[in-house]
C-alpha positions in Angstrom: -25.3 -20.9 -7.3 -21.9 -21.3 -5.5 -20.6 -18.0 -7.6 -23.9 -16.2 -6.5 -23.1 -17.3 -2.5 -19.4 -16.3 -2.9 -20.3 -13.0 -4.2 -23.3 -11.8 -1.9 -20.5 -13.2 0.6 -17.7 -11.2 -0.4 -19.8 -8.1 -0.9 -20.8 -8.6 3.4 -16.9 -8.8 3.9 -15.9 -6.2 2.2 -19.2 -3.8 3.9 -18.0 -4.7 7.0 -14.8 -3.9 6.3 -15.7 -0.7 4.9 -17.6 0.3 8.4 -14.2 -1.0 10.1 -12.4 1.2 7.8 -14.4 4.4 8.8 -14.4 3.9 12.3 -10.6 3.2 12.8 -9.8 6.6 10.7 -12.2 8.2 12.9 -12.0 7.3 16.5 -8.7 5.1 16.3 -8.5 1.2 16.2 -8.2 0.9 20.1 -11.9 2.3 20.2 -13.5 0.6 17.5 -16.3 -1.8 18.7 -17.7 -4.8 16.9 -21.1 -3.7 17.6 -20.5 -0.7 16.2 -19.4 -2.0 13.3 -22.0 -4.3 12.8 -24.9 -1.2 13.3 -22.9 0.5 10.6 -22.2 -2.1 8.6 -26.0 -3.4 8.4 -26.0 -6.8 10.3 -25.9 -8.4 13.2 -22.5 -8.5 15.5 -22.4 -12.3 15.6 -22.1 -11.9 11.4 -19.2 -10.0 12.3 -17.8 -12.5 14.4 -18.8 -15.3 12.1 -17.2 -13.8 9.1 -13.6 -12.6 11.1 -13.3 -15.0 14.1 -12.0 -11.8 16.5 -11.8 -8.5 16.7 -7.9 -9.3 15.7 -9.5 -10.7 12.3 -10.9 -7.6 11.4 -7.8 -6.1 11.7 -6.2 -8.0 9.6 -8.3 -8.7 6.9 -8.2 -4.3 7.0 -4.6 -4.4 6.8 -4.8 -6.7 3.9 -7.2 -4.7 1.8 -5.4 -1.3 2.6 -2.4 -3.0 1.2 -3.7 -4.7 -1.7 -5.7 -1.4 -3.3 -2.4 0.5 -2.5 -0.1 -2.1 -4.1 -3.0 -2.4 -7.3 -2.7 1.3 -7.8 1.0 2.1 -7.7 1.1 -0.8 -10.3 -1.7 1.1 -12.1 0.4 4.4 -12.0 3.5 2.2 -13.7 1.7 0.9 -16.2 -0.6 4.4 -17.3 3.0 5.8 -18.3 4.5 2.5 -20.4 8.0 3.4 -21.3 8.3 6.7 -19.8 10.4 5.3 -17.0 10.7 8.9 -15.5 7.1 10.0 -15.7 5.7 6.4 -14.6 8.4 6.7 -11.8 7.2 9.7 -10.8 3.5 8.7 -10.7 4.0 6.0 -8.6 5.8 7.6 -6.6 3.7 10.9 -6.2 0.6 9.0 -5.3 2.6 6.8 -2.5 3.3 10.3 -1.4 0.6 11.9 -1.3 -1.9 8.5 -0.4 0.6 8.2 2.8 0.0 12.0 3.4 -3.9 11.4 3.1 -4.5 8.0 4.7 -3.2 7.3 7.9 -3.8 3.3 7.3 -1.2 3.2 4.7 1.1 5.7 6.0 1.0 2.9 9.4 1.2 0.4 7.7 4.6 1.7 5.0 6.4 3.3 8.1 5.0 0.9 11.3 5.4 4.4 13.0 3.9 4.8 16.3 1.1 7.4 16.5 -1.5 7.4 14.6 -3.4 4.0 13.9 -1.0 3.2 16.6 -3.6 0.5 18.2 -3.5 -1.1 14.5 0.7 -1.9 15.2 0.7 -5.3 15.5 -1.6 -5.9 12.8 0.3 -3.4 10.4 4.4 -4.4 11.4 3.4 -7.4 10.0 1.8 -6.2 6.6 5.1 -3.4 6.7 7.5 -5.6 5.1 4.7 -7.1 2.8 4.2 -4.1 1.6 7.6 -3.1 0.7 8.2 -6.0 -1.0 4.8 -6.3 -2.7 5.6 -2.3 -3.7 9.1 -3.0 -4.6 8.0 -6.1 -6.9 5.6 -3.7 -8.6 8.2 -1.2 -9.5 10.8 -4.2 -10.7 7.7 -6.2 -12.3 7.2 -2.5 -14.7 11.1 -1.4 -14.8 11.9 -5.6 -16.6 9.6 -4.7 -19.5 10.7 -1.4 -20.0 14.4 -1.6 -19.3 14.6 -5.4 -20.9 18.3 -5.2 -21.1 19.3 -4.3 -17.2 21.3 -6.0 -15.4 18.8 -8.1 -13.2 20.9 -7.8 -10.0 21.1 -4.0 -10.6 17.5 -3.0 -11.3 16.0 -5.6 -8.5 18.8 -3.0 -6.4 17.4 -0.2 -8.5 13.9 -0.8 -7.5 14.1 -1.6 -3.8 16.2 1.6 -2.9 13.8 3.6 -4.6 11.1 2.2 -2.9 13.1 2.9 0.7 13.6 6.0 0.2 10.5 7.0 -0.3 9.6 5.6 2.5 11.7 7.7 4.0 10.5 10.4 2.8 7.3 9.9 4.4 8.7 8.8 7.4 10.8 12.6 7.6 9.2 14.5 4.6 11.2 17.7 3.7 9.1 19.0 1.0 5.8 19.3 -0.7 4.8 16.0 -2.4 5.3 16.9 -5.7 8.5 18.4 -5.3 9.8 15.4 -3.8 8.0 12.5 -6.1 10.0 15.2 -9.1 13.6 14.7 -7.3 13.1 11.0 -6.7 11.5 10.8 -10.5 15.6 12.1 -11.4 17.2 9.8 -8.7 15.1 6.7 -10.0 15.5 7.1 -13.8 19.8 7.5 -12.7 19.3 4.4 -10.8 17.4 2.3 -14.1 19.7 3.8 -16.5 22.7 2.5 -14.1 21.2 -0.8 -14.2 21.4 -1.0 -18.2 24.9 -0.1 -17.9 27.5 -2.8 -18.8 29.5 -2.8 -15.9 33.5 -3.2 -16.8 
């Protein structure tokens, strides 16, 4: 009974979520209203308020979830490629790339850039680092099985330069995604083969 409660529960969090979601990306975070959301979402606005506390809740359980399916499929696009360190490198990082590119939520929340979700800034500076360091722990978590023997020092400095440049690339993008995911594919693979490189 208690499983049944948690999950018709979690499935009216994550709708109202959803509604949250759709508005913010439409009309920006600044003119998102609880009612509204509620309406969309189905139920009543005191549900909203009863499930998130504040208007500040919402926000943060959105940054959360943003971060968490991000983080879930940049692991997913690691793994899909097993010990292809180049070709799971560059999957992971073509869809940052390109999800950045495509979801103004994430690209917020990797880059805390003003503009934008710019209403959403408190809420996202705060998931910013998470992120990072959820994204970097990802690419380390993959790089330790396939490159067993690195240096642990090397690759953990392997995997979070990659990650920051990347961001920078979003951040100040030069080139078509794929182009760029392709040249940072090269840069990474350098930097994981360094890493398994007895140093003298």
């Amino acid at each position: 009974m208690n499983e049944l409660r948690d999950s018709a529960r979690q499935r009216l969090r994550d709708a109202i979520v959803d509604a949250a979601r759709t508005q913010t990306v439409a009309v920006g975070w600044d003119a998102v209203r609880m009612g509204a959301v509620a309406a969309a979402a189905g139920v009543s606005r005191q549900t909203v308020y009863n499930e998130f506390g504040s208007k500040a809740g919402l926000a943060d359980a959105l940054a959360r979830r943003e971060v968490d399916r991000f983080v879930a499929a940049v692991r997913a696009a690691l793994d899909e490629h097993g010990a292809d360190v180049r070709a799971g490198a560059y999957a992971a990082i073509s869809h940052t790339l390109t999800e950045a590119a495509g979801n103004p939520l994430i690209k917020a929340i990797l880059t805390s850039a003003r503009g934008g979700a710019d209403e959403l800034l408190p809420y996202l500076t705060t998931r910013s680092e998470l992120v990072l360091a959820e994204a970097s722990g990802a690419l380390l978590d993959w790089a330790r099985v396939q490159l067993s023997t690195a240096e642990p020092a090397a690759l953990a400095f392997a995997a979070d330069s990659i990650v920051r440049l990347v961001v920078s690339h979003i951040v100040l993008p030069q080139a078509p995604p794929d182009q760029t995911a392709a040249r940072l594919a090269d840069l990474a693979l350098h930097l994981f083969l360094t890493a398994t490189t007895p140093t003298t």
